[in-house]
C-alpha positions in Angstrom: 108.3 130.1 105.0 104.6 129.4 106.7 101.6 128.5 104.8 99.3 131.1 104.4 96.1 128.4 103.5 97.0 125.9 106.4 98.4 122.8 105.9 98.2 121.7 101.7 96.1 119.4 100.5 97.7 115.4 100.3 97.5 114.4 96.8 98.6 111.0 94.7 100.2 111.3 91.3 100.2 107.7 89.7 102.4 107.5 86.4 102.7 105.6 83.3 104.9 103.0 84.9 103.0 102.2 87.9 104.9 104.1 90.5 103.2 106.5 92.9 104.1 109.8 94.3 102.7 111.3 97.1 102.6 115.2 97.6 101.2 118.3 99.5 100.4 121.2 97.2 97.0 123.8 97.4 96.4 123.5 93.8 97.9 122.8 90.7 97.3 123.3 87.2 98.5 122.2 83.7 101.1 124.8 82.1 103.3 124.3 78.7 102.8 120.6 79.0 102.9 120.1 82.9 101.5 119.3 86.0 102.5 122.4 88.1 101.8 122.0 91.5 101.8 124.8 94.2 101.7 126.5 97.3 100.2 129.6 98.9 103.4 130.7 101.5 104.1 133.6 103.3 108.3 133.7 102.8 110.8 137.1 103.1 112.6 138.0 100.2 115.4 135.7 101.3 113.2 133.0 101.2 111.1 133.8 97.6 114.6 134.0 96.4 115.4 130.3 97.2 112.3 129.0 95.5 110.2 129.6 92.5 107.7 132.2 93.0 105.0 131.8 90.3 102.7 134.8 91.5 102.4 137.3 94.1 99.5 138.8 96.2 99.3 143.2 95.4 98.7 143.6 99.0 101.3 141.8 100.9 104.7 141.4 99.3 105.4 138.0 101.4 102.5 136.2 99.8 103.5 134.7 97.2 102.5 131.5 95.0 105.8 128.8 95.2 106.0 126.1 92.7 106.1 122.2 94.5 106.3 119.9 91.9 106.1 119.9 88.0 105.5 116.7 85.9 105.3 116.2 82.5 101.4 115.6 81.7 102.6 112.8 79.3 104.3 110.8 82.3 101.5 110.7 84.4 98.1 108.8 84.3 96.0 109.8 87.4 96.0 112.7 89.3 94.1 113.0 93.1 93.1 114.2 96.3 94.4 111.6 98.5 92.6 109.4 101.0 93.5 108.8 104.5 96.9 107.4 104.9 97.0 103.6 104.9 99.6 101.5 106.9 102.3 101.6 104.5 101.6 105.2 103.4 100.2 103.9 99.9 97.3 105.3 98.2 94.0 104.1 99.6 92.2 104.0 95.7 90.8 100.4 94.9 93.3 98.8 91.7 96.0 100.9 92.5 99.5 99.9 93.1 99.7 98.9 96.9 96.2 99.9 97.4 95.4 98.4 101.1 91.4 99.2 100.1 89.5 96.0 101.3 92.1 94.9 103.9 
């Protein structure tokens, strides 16, 4: 598989509990309850089969939609486009968690 949009976008999931997660996804959305993040690929049929293809281009059979990561909506508090990457690979947002803002 090869991106299709380029490298995917760095985003920070923080949840109820305090932990943070750290992805790559070009876009997500909320479906039946979720956080459903994704990613535009280009993949052979050997490949779509191995993942979960949520929708396909008409014009090119290779490009499809894959599923990254899905969340319950009711586990998670904040949702974002992350900063640059701070030393210890924490998110850069002031009052989070192992935030290095102001350092």
């Amino acid at each position: 598989m090869e991106f299709v949009a380029g490298p995917p976008a760095r985003r920070h999931l923080t949840l109820k509990d305090g932990t943070l997660l750290e992805l790559w996804a070009d876009g997500y959305g909320i479906v039946n309850g979720a956080y459903e993040f994704s990613a535009l690929v280009r993949a052979t049929e050997e490949e779509q089969g191995q993942a979960h293809v949520l929708a396909r281009t008409p014009s090119d059979s290779h490009r499809v939609m894959v599923a990254v990561a899905r969340l319950a909506t009711g586990s998670v508090r904040d949702v974002h486009t992350a900063s640059r990457p701070s030393r210890d690979g924490a998110c850069v947002r002031p009052g989070l968690p192992g935030s290095s803002a102001g350092e």
